[in-house]
C-alpha positions in Angstrom: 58.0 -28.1 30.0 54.9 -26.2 30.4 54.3 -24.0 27.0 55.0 -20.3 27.3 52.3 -17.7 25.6 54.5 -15.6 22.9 54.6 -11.8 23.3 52.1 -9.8 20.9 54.3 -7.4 19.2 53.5 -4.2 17.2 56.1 -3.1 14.6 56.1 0.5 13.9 58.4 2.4 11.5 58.2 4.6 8.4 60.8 2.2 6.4 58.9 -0.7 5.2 62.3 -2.6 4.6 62.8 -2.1 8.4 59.9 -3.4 9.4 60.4 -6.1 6.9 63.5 -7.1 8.7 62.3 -6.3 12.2 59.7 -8.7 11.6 61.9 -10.9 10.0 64.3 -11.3 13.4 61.6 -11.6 15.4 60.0 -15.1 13.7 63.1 -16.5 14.1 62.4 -16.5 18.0 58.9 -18.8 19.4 58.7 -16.2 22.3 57.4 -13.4 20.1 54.2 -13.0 17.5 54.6 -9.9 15.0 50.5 -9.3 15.6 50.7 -5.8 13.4 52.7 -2.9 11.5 52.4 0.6 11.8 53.8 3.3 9.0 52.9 6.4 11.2 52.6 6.7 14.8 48.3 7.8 13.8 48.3 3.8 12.7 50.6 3.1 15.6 48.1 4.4 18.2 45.0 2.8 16.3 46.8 -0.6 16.1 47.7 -0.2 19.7 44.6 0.5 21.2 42.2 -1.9 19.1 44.9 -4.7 19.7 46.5 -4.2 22.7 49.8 -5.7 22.0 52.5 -6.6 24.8 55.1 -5.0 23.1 55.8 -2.0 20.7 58.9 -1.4 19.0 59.5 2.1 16.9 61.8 4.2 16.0 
């Protein structure tokens, strides 16, 4: 079975608990790599634009 690349993922919300937990969900699954967390969306942009992640979750 040929070996699928895991999705980059950038976590941002003001709750560190929630992004504890988001992150926490998401390791439990090979398709997706937590890559970086955001508290703000300033951070959020940053992150995003020096990274480039495949997927950003917020609130």
């Amino acid at each position: 079975m040929p070996e699928v690349t895991p999705f980059q993922v950038l976590i941002v919300d003001d709750h560190p608990l929630m992004r504890r937990g988001i992150r926490q969900l998401l390791e439990l699954d090979p398709a997706f790599h937590v890559v970086a967390e955001a508290g703000d969306g300033a951070s959020a942009i940053d992150l995003a634009n020096r990274i480039e992640p495949d997927l950003i979750l917020l609130d």
